[in-house]
N, C-alpha and C positions, 0 to 999 in steps of 0.2 A: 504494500500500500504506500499510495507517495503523497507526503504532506500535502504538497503544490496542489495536487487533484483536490484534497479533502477539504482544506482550508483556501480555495481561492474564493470565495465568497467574502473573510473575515474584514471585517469594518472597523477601524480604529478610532477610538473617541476624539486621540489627540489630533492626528489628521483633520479629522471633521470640524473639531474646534477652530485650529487652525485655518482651515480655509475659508470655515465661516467671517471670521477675523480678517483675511486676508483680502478673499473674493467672494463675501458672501453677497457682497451686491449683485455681483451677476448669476447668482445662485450654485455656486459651485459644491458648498458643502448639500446642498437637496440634491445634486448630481451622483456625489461622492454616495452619498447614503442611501441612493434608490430611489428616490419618490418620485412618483409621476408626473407631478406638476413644479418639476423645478424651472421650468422656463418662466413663471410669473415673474420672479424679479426681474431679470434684464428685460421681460417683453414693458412692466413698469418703467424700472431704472433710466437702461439705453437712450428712448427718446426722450423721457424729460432732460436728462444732461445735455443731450443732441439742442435741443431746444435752447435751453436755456443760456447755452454756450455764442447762441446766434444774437444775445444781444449784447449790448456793452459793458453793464455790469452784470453779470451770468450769475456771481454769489448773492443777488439780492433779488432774483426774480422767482414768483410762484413755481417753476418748473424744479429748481436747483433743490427750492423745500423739499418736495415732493421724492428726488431722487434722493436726497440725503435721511426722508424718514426711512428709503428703505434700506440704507447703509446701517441705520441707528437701528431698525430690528434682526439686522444679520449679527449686528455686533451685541445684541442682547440672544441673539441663539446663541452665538459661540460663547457666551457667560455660562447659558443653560446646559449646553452641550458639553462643558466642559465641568461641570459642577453635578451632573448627573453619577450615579454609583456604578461601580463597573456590573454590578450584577445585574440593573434592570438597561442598561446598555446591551451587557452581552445579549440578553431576554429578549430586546427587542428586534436588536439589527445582527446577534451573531448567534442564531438559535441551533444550528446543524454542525458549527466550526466546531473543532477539536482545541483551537489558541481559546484563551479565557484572556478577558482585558485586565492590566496589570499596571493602570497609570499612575502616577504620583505627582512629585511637583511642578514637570510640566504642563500638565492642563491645567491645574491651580494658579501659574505664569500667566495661559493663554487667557484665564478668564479675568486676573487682573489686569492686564495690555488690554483686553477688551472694554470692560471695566472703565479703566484710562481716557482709551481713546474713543467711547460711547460718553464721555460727560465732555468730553473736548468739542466733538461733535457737536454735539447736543446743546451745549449753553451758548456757543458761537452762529449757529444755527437760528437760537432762538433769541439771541443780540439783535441780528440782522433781520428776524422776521419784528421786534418788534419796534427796532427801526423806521423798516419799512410800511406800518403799521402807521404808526404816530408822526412820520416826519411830514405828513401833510398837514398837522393839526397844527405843527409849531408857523408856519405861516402865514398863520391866521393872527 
């Protein structure tokens, strides 16, 4: 019997954390892990950036929001995903494998980097929306 045959199915937490982190805007950790509808984010993401990109200031328009909330929930999966226990991980994505997941302080890394750069995002994000919000009001 050959490992490779038995275990090429097996799904790693840290990976998935990671990509979620990495490139979960264009859905890469839903690729990595199987799900059927990982194309929602980039079919989201892609053209609001695309858009947004086509005006002058791109970080301050409805579109850049929009693709950066769904930066801000990839980067809150790879919190989840990486905070999750190896046991109801293995349960869910490696039920047939013979590897058992065996993570430790790297995912606990990825999900504070995530962590990090989900409130960096996020408060910079929400500067500029409310900016953009009130800056008609001041001249008045």
């Amino acid at each position: 019997m050959n490992p490779t045959d038995e275990d090429s199915g097996f799904r790693s937490r840290a990976v998935a954390a990671v990509l979620a982190m990495l490139a979960g805007t264009v859905g890469a950790h839903h690729f990595y892990m199987g799900r059927r509808f990982w194309w929602i984010y980039p079919l989201i993401a892609m053209p609001m950036l695309a858009l947004s990109l086509s005006f002058h200031e791109w970080y301050r328009q409805w579109p850049f929001f929009i693709a950066a909330a769904v930066t801000l929930v990839s980067l809150g999966e790879a919190i989840r995903i990486a905070l999750i226990s190896d046991e109801s991980w293995d349960a869910r994505f490696n039920p047939d494998s013979a590897i058992r997941s065996h993570n430790g302080v790297g995912v606990v890394m990825v999900a504070i980097l995530s962590l990090f750069f989900g409130n960096l995002l996020g408060m910079s994000v929400l500067a500029l929306m409310v900016e953009k919000i009130f800056t008609p009001f001041a001249t008045l």
